[in-house]
C-alpha positions in Angstrom: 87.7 54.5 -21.3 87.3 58.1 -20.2 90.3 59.9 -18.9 88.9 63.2 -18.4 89.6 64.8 -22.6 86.0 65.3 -22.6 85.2 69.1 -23.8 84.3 71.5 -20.7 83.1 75.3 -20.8 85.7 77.9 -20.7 86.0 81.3 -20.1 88.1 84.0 -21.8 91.0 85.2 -20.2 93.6 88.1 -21.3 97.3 86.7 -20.6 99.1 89.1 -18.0 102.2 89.4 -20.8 101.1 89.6 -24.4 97.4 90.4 -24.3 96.1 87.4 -26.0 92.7 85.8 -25.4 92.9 82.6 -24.0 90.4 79.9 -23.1 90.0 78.5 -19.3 88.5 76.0 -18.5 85.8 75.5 -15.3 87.9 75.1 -12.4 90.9 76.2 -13.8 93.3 78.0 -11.4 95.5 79.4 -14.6 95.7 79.3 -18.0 99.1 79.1 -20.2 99.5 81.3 -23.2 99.9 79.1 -26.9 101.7 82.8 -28.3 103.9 83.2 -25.3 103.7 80.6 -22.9 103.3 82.9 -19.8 100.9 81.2 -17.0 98.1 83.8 -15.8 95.9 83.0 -12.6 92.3 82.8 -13.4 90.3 85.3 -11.4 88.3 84.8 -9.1 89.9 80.9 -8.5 89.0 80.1 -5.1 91.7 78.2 -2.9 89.7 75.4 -2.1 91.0 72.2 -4.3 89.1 70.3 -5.9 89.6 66.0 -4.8 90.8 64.0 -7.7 90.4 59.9 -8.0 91.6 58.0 -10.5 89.1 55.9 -12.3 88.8 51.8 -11.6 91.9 50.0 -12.7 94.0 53.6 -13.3 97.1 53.0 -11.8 99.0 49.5 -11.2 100.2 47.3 -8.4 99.8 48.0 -4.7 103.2 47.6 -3.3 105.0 49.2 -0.6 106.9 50.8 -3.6 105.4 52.9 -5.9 106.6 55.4 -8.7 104.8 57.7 -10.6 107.1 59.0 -13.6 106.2 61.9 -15.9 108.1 62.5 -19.0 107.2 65.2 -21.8 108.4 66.0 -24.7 105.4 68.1 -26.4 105.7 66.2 -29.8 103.8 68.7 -32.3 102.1 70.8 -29.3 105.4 73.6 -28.8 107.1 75.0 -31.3 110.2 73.2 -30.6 110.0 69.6 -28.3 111.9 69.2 -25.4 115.1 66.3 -25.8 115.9 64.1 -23.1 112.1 63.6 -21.0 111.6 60.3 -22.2 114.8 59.0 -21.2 114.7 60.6 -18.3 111.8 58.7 -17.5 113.4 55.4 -19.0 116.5 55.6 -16.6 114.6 56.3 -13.6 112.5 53.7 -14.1 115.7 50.9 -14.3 116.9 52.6 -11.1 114.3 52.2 -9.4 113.5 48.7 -10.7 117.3 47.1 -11.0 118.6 49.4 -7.5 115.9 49.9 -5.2 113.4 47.0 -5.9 110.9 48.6 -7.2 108.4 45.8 -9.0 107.4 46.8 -12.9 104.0 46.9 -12.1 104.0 49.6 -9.1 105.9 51.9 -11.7 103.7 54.1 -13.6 104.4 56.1 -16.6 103.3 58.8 -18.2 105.2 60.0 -21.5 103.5 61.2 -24.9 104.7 58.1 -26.4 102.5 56.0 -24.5 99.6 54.9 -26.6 97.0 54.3 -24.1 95.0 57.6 -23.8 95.0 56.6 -19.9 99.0 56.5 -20.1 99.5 60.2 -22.0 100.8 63.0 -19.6 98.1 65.3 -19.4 96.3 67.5 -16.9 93.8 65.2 -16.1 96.1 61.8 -15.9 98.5 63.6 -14.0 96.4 64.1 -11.2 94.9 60.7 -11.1 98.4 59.4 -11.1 99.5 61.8 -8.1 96.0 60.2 -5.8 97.1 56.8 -7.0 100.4 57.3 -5.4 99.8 58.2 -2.3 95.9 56.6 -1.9 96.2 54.7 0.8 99.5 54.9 1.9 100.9 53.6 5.3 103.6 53.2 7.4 106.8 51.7 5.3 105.8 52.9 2.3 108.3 54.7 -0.4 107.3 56.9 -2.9 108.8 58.4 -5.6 107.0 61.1 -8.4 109.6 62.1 -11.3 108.5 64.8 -13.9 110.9 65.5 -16.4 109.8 68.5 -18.9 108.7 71.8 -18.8 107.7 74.5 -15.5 106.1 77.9 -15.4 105.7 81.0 -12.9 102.5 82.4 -12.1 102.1 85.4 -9.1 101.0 84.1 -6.1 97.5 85.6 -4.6 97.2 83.9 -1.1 100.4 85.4 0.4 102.3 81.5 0.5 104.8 82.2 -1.2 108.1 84.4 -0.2 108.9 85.6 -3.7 105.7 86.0 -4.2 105.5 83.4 -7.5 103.7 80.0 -7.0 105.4 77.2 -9.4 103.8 74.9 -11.8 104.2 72.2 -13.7 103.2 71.9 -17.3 101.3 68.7 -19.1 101.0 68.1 -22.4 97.7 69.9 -22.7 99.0 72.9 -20.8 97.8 75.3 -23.5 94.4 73.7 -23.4 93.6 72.8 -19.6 96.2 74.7 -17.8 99.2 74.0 -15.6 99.8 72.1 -12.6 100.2 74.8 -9.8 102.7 73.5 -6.6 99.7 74.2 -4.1 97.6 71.2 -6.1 100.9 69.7 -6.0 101.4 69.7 -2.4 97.9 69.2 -1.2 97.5 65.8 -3.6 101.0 64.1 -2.4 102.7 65.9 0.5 99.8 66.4 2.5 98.5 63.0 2.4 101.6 61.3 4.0 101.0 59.7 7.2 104.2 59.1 9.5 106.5 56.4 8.1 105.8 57.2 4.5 108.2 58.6 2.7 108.2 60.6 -0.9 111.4 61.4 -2.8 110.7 64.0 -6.1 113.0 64.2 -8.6 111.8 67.2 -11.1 114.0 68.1 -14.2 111.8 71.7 -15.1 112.6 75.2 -14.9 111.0 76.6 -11.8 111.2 73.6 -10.2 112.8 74.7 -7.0 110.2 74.6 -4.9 107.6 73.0 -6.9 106.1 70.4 -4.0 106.0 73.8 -1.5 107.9 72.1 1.2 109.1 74.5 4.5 112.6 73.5 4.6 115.2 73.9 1.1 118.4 73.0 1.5 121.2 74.7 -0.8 125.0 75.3 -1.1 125.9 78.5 1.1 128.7 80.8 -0.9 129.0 82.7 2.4 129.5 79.2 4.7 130.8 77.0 1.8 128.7 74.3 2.4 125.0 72.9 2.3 122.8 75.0 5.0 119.4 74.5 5.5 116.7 77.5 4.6 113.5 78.3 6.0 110.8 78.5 3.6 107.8 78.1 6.0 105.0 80.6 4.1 104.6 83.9 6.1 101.2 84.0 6.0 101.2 80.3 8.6 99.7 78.6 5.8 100.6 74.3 6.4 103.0 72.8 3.5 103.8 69.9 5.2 102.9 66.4 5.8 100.8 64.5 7.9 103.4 62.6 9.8 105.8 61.3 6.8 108.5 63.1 4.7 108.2 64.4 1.9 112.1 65.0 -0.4 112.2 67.0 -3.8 115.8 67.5 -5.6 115.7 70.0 -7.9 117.2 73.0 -9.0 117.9 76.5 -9.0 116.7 77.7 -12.7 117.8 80.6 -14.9 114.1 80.0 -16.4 115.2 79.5 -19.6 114.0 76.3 -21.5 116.8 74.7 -24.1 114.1 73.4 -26.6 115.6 71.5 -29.6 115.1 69.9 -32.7 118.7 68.3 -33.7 119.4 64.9 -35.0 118.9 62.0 -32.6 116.7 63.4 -30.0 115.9 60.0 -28.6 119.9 59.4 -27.6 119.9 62.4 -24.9 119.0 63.0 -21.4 118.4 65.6 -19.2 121.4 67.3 -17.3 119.6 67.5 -13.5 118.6 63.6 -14.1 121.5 62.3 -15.7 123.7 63.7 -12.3 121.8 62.3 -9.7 121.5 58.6 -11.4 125.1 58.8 -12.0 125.2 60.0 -8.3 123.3 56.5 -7.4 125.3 54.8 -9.4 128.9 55.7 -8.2 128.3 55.7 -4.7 125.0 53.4 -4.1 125.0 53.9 0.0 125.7 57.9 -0.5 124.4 60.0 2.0 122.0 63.1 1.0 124.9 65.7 1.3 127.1 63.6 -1.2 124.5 62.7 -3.1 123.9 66.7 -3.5 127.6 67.5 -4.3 128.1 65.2 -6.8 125.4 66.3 -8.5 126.6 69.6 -8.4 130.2 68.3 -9.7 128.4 66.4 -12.1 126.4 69.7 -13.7 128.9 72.0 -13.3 131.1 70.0 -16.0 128.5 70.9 -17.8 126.1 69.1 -21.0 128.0 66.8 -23.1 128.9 62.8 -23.9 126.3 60.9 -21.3 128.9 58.2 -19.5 126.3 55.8 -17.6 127.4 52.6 -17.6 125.6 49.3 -18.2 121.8 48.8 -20.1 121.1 52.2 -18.5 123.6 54.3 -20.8 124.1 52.4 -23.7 122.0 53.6 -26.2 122.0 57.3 -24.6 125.0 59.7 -26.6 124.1 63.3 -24.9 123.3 65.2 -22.0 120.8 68.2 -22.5 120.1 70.6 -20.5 117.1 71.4 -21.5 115.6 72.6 -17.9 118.0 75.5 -17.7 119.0 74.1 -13.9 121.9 75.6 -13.0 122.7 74.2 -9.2 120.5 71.5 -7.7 119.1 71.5 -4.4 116.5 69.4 -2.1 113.4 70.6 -0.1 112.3 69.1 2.9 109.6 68.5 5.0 111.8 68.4 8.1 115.4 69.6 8.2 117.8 66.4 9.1 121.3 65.7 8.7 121.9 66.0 5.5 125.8 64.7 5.8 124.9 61.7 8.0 121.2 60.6 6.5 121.7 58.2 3.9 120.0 58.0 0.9 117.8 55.2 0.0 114.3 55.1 -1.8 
């Protein structure tokens, strides 16, 4: 079965930070350095996405539930892998299964442990998985995308952005076919939803604060002590939102810096930003969004350490890692709403 690995011509293009050469491929909005890892936009890239649908039998079930989970640990493709993605991936997948009814089947994963080629976490899956989603959707429907691994900075060029830097994700074949930027991100599974669907994003990645390019952010205030909503609405009036439905990404403030790793036992650790908002599920299951937010922040400001999840979801995981570099989590919004009185539920 083809899942999109097949060879495509590239152009040359000289990475904005060290110099190097590196190969892009047609259609490729930007290009990640193997010497450096710095994303730099392709020129001449025009704004117009391209549509992306998975091939015949890609994804799984149909439910009214329906996960997509990403989990990277770039085995042999970095110089150093990332601990924790693939347990990330394992936990959120028994949350959502054992907590929220979630069926097995309407749960798919993408980790580069997965055998089937269709099942690897790369550019081209990626995508499919995203359309899979959210193909389709309809009123009742929740949605949840989890990526758990590594994020980039590249300078925005369409005036979207207020610091000027669009976010990306990065697969597996980042160095080959490119990142993931957050305007492919929102277009393939914020735009789509329809009122009454709902999508709740959980990404554990550097630059991952405003990944999905949602127009509301919601953070802890220093000045008001307390969780405030911020506008984020692009100056330029470009749309980031949905069509009707809501769209909810927890993430977190990053310092940029990646904590890559190769000591003993990677498979007993998980990641920091992941770890506190399961144990967040777990303490208080009917939590509102506000409490759900602060005791994630309790939670990470302990800091990396002994992992203490309790039951079949912690028992054979030792350490938490962070290897995001998140230092305070936060949640984007399509729409603002009461964050202390909504409760939380996927």
């Amino acid at each position: 079965m083809n899942c999109g690995r097949g060879p495509a011509p590239a152009t040359m293009v000289r990475c904005r930070q060290c110099s190097a050469s590196v190969a892009a491929p047609a259609g490729a909005r930007a290009v990640q350095c193997m010497q450096c890892c710095c994303v730099t936009r392709v020129g001449g890239a025009g704004r117009q996405l391209s549509v992306v649908r998975p091939i015949p039998n890609f994804g799984g079930g149909r439910g009214k539930k329906r996960a997509v989970l990403v989990g990277i640990k770039y085995t042999n493709t970095r110089a150093c892998e990332l601990r924790g993605p693939i347990n990330d991936v394992k936990c959120m997948r028994y949350i959502l299964t054992e907590r929220f009814g979630f069926a097995n089947d309407c749960v798919l994963i993408l980790t580069d442990e997965e055998r089937d080629p269709c099942r690897q976490p790369t550019k081209a899956n990626i995508r499919m998985a995203m359309h899979w989603l959210v193909q389709g959707c309809s009123s009742g429907d929740s949605l949840v995308f989890q990526f758990s691994g590594a994020g980039a900075q590249v300078p925005d060029c369409d005036g979207d952005e207020r610091d000027g830097m669009d976010e990306a994700i990065c697969p597996v074949d980042s160095f080959q076919q490119g990142p993931i930027l957050d305007d492919e991100i929102n277009q393939a599974i914020v735009r789509p939803l329809v009122h009454g669907v709902k999508l709740h994003a959980i990404v554990d990645a550097c630059h991952s604060a405003t990944v999905l390019d949602l127009p509301y952010r919601c953070t802890f205030s220093k000045q008001y002590g307390c969780l405030r909503w911020m506008d984020e609405r692009p100056l330029n009036g470009a749309c980031k939102g949905t069509s009707g439905g809501q769209a909810v990404l927890i993430s977190g403030s990053s310092n940029g810096k990646t904590q890559m790793s190769v000591l003993p036992e990677p498979n007993a650790t998980i990641g920091a930003l992941t770890h506190s908002f399961i144990k967040a599920v777990e303490c208080e299951p009917r939590t509102t969004y506000g409490h759900l937010l602060t005791s994630m922040r309790t939670t990470m400001r302990a800091g990396a350490g002994n992992c203490n999840l309790q039951g079949p979801i912690g028992c054979s995981i030792s350490k938490v890692t962070n290897f995001s570099g998140v230092e305070e989590p936060q949640m984007s919004s399509a729409c603002k709403f009461d964050i202390n009185r909504e409760p939380f539920c996927m």
